[in-house]
C-alpha positions as MATLAB code, in Angstrom:
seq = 'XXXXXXXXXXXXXXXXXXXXXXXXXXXXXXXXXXXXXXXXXXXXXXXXXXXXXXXXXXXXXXXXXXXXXXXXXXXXXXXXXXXXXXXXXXXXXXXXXXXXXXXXXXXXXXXXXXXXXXXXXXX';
ca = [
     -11.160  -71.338    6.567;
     -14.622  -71.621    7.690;
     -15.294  -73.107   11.219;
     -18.160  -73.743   13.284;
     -16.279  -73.529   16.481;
     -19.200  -74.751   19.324;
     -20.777  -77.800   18.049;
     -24.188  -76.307   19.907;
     -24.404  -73.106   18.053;
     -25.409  -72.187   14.451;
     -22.454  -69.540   14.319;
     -19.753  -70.014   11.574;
     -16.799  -67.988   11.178;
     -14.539  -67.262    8.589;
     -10.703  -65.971    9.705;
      -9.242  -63.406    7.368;
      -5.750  -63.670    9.127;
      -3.541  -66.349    9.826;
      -4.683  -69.299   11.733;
      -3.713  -70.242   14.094;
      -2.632  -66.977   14.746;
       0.946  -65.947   14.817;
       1.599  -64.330   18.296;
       1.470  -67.249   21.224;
       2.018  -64.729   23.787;
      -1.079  -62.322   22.597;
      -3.357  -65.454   22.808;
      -1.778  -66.630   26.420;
      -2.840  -62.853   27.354;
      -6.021  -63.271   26.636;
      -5.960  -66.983   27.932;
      -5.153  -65.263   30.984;
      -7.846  -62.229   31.174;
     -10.879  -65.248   30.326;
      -9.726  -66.778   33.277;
      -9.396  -64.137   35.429;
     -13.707  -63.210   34.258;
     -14.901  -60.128   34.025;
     -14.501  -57.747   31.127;
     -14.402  -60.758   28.737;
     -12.562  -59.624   25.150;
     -15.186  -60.111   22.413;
     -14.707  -60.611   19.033;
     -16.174  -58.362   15.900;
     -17.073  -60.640   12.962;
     -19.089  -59.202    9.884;
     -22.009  -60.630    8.596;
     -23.852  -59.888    5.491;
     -27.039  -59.935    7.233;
     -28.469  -60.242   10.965;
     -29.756  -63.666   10.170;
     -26.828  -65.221    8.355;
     -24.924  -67.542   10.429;
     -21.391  -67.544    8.524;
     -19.378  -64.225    9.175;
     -15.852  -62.894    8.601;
     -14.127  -62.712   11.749;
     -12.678  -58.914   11.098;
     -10.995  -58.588   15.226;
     -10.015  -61.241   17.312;
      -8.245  -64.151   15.966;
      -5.969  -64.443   19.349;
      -9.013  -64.050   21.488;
     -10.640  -66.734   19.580;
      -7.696  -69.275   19.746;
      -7.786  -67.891   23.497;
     -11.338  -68.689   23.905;
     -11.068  -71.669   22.339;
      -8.195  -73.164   24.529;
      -9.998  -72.286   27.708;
     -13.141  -74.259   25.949;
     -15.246  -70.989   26.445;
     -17.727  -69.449   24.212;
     -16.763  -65.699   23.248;
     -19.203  -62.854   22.991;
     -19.463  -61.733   19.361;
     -19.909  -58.427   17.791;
     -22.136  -58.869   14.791;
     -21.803  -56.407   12.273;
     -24.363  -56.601    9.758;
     -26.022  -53.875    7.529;
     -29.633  -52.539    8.454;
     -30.745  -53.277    4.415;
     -28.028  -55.472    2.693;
     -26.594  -53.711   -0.273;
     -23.820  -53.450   -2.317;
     -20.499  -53.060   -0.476;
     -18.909  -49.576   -2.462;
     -15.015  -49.953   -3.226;
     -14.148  -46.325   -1.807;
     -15.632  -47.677    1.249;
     -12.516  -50.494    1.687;
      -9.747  -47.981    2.791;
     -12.350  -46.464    5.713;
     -13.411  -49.718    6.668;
      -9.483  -51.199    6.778;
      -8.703  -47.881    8.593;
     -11.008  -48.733   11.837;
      -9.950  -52.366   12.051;
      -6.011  -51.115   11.867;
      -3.668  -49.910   13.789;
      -1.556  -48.918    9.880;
      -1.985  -47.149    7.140;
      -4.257  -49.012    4.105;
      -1.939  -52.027    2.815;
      -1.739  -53.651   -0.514;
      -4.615  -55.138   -2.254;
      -3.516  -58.527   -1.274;
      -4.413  -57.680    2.909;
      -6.718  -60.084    4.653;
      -9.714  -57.843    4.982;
      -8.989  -56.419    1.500;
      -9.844  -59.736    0.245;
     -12.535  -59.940    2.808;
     -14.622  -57.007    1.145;
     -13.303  -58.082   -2.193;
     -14.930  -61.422   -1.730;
     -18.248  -59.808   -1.121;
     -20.664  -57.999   -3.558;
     -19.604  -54.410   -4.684;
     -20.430  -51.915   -6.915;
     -18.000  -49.219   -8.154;
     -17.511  -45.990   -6.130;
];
């Protein structure tokens, strides 16, 4: 699903997990923190360049649906290479590795198909 969520803003996002997410009580925690202010959760979404304004939203489906409740914009992470290039294949397992709390799962897993959907060149 893509999703301009702030009718203001040129920022797109595409979820890679369910949506709306799965755990209510993870998204009323954060509902709770963004009310509270201060350290405000953000979101990390990749892009395939700084420019682009359509990203995959890699962390932070529950603070999104959070954020979006409370009608507040969320501070983004954007990850996007220096020089876009081909994304390598024995890259995937690293990348799923510091977005997980679990070992590498099947082919099939949301960001798997993430960095599957985007350019790449063999290892």
């Amino acid at each position: 699903m893509v999703r301009s969520w702030y009718a203001d803003e040129e920022l797109a996002l595409v979820t890679t997990d369910a949506w709306p997410p799965r755990d209510p009580r993870a998204v009323r925690g954060y509902g709770d923190r963004i009310r509270a202010g201060g350290g405000l959760p953000a979101l990390v979404a990749l892009f395939p360049t700084a420019g682009n304004s359509v990203g995959h939203l890699l962390d932070g489906h529950h603070k999104l649906a959070a954020y979006e409740r409370a009608g507040a914009r969320p501070p983004v992470i954007r990850l996007a290479p220096q020089e876009p290039r081909p994304f390598r294949r024995d890259a995937l397992d690293r990348a799923r590795a510091a977005f997980s709390n679990s070992a590498p799962g099947p082919q099939g897993d949301a960001l798997g198909r993430v960095f599957s959907s985007l350019r790449t060149e063999p290892a």
